[in-house]
N, C-alpha and C positions, 0 to 999 in steps of 0.2 A: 722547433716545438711542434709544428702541425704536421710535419715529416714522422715526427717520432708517434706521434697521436695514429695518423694513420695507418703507419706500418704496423701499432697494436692492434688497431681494428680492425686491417685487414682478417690478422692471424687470428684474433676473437673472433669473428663470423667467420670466418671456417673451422673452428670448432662446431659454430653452433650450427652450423649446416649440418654439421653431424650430429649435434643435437638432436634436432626437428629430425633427422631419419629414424632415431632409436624413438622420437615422440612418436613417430606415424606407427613403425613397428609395430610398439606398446599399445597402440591403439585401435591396430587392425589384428593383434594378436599372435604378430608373428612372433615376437619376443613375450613369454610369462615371465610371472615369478621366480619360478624354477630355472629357467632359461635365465635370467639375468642375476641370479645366486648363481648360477655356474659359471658366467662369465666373472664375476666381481672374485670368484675364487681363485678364475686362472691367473686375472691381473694382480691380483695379491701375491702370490704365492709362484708366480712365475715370469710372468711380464715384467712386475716394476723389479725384482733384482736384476733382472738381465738388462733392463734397462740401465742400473747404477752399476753392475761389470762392465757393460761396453761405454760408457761415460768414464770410466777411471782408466781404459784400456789405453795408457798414454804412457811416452817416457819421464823417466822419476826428473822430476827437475825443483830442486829446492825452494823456487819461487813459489811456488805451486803449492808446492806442502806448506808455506807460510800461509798461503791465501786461504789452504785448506783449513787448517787450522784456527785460525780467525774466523771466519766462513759459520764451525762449530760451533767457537763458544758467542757468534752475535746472535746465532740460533737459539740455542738454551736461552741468551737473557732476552730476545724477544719472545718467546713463550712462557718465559717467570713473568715477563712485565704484562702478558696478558691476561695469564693468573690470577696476577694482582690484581688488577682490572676487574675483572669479573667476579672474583670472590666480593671485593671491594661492593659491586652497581646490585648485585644480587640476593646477597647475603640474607636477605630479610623476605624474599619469596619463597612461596608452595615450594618445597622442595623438590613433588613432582616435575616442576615448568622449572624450576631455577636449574637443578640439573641441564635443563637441555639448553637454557640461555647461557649458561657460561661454557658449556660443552662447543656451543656452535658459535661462539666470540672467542676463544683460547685460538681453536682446530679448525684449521684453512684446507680447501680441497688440495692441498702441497705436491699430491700423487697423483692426480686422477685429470688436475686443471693446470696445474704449474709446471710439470716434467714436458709434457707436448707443447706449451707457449714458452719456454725455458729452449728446447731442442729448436724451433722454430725460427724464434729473434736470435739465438746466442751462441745454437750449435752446443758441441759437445763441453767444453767447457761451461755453459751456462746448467747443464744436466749436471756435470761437476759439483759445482757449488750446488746446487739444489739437492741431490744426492744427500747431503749431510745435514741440510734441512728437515728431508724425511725422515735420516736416522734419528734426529733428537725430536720431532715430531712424536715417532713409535716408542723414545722414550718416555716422552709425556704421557700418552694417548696410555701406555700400559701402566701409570703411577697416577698420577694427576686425575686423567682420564676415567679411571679406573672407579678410584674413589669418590667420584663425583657421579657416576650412573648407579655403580650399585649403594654406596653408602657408606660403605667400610673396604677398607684391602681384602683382594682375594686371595686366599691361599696358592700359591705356585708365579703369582704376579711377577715376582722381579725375573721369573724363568722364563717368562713371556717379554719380558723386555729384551732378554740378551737373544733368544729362539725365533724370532719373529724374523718374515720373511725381509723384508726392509734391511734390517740390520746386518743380517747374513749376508746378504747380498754388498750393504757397504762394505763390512769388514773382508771379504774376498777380493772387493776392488781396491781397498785401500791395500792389502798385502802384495795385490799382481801389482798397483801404482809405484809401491815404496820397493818393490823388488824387480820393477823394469822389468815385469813377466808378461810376454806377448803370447798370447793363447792359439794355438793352432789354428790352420782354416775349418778342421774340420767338427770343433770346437766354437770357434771365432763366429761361424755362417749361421750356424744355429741359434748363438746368442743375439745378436744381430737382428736374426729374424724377427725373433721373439718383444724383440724389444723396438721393433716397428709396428708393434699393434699397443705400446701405450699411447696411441694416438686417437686412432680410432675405437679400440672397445670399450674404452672407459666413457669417452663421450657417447658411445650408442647407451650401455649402462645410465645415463644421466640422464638420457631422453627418455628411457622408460619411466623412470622413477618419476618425471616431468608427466608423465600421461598418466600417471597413477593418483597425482598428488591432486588436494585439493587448495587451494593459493588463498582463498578467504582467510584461512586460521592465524597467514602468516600478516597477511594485508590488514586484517583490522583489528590486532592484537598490539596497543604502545608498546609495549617490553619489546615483540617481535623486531621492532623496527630498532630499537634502539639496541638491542643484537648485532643486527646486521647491518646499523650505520657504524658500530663498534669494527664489525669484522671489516666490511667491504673500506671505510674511505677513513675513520678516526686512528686503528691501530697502522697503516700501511703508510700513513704520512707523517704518524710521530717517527714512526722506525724510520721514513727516508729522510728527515731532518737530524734524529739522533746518529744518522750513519754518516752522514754527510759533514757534522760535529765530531766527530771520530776520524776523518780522513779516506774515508772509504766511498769507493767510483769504479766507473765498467765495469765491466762485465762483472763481479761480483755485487756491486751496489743490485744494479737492475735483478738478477739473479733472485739474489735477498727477497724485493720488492717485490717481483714476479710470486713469488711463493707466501709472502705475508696476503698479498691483495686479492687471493684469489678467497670464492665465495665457501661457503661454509660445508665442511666435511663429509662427504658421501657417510663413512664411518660412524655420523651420528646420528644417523637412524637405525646402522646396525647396532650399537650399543645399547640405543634406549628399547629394541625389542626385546634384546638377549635380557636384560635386567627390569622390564617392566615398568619404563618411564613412559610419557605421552608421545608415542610412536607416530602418531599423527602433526601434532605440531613439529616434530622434528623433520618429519618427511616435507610439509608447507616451508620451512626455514631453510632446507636445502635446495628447495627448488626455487623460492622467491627471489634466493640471493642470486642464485643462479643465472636466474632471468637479467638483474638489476647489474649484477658485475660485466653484460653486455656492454654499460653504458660506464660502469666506474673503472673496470680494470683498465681501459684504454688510454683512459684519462690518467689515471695515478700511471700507471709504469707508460703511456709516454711523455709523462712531466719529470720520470725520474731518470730516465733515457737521454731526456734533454740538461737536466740537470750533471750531468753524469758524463 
């Protein structure tokens, strides 16, 4: 247990190290606004697919596709059942704030905190399992998600589910997986490359937002906390007791766990700007959690490491 504990915390404070560079950056103004929208654009939109093709870049092996498979649908019903959750604990708040409390208890930083602590403890198959996390993550975040920032479905929405960069990127890797298609070098190097910087950008990206935000809004707000005792240590221990009731261990259990536990959604503050929610509390929610899953993630995925 205190093997697994540490081995988490190691790889958590070297993230945050990388953290505290993107806090100093954001502070001393190396990185702006505009600078860190362009970063968050490239990782979206280039990084994390190339990330999940070179995760899937493996031969087809039918065990595999079962695990994959599974993998999906414990995704989706851990995002229904946090849904539930949160429609359930807020239904009767400001809609302004309730939006951004069930936004940021559903939607786990999956991409930005879980694929580099996934790649780190678990290697390429733990990116695997994660990968598909993400895709029904971007299915939520474009249905679920959706309707809860702005109020009602947006027109062109489900074209956003299946278009979105995430998802492209699975379904390319799931086709080369299931087709045993090894992608050139000169092809392969570049992917590769690219997908060595979901490590690093997304964590300098998080230190800026960490220098920008202010932590009061999140720290002396009850809902806040009850948020993100939801996200960080409530929703990440029923999922690792309900998996474990279900038969499921290694590297896919922790995988799971790794992407439930981590803190609340970079994505939810771009949501609540684009659609005119409390941008401010949102920004405090993803930072606080941020700070606090220093001390929870280690704790929950190395008790499920051990468990496992």
């Amino acid at each position: 247990m205190l093997d697994s504990f540490l081995t988490v915390s190691q790889q958590v404070l070297i993230l945050f190290v990388l953290i505290a560079i993107g806090y100093v950056c954001g502070k001393t103004k190396l990185i702006n606004e505009t600078g860190s929208k362009a970063m968050t654009e490239v990782v979206l939109y280039f990084v994390t697919p190339c990330v999940i093709i070179n995760a899937f870049q493996r031969e087809f092996d039918v065990t595999m596709l079962i695990k994959l498979v599974v993998s999906a649908v414990c995704s989706a019903l851990i995002l229904l059942f946090s849904v539930l959750v949160a429609q359930l604990l807020f239904k009767k708040h400001n809609p302004n704030k309730a939006s951004i409390y069930k936004f940021a208890t559903v939607f786990s930083n999956c991409g930005f905190m879980s694929l580099p602590l996934q790649q780190a403890l678990l290697g390429d198959e733990g990116v695997f399992f994660g990968a598909t996390f993400v895709a029904m993550f971007n299915i939520y975040v474009w249905s679920y998600g959706l309707i809860t920032m702005k109020g009602k479905s947006e027109k062109g929405a489900g074209l956003k589910i299946l278009i979105n960069p995430g998802i492209i990127g699975t379904i390319i890797g799931i086709v080369l997986f299931l087709c045993s298609v090894t992608l050139p070098t000169i092809v392969a190097q570049p992917v590769s490359y690219m997908a060595a910087l979901n490590t690093p950008v997304p964590m300098l990206i998080i230190g800026f937002y960490l220098s920008q935000a202010d932590l009061k809004k999140a720290f002396t707000d009850v809902w806040s906390y009850v948020s993100m005792g939801l996200r960080l240590i409530v929703l990440p221990l029923v999922t690792l007791f309900a998996l474990l009731l279900c038969g499921i261990d290694g590297v896919l259990l922790v995988s799971l766990i790794i992407s439930v536990a981590s803190p609340v959604a970079a994505i939810t503050t771009m949501m609540s700007a684009k659609y005119g929610r409390d941008t401010e509390l949102s920004v405090s929610l993803v930072s606080a959690s941020t700070l606090v899953s220093l001390v929870t993630m280690p704790l929950i995925v190395g008790f499920a490491q051990y468990l496992s």
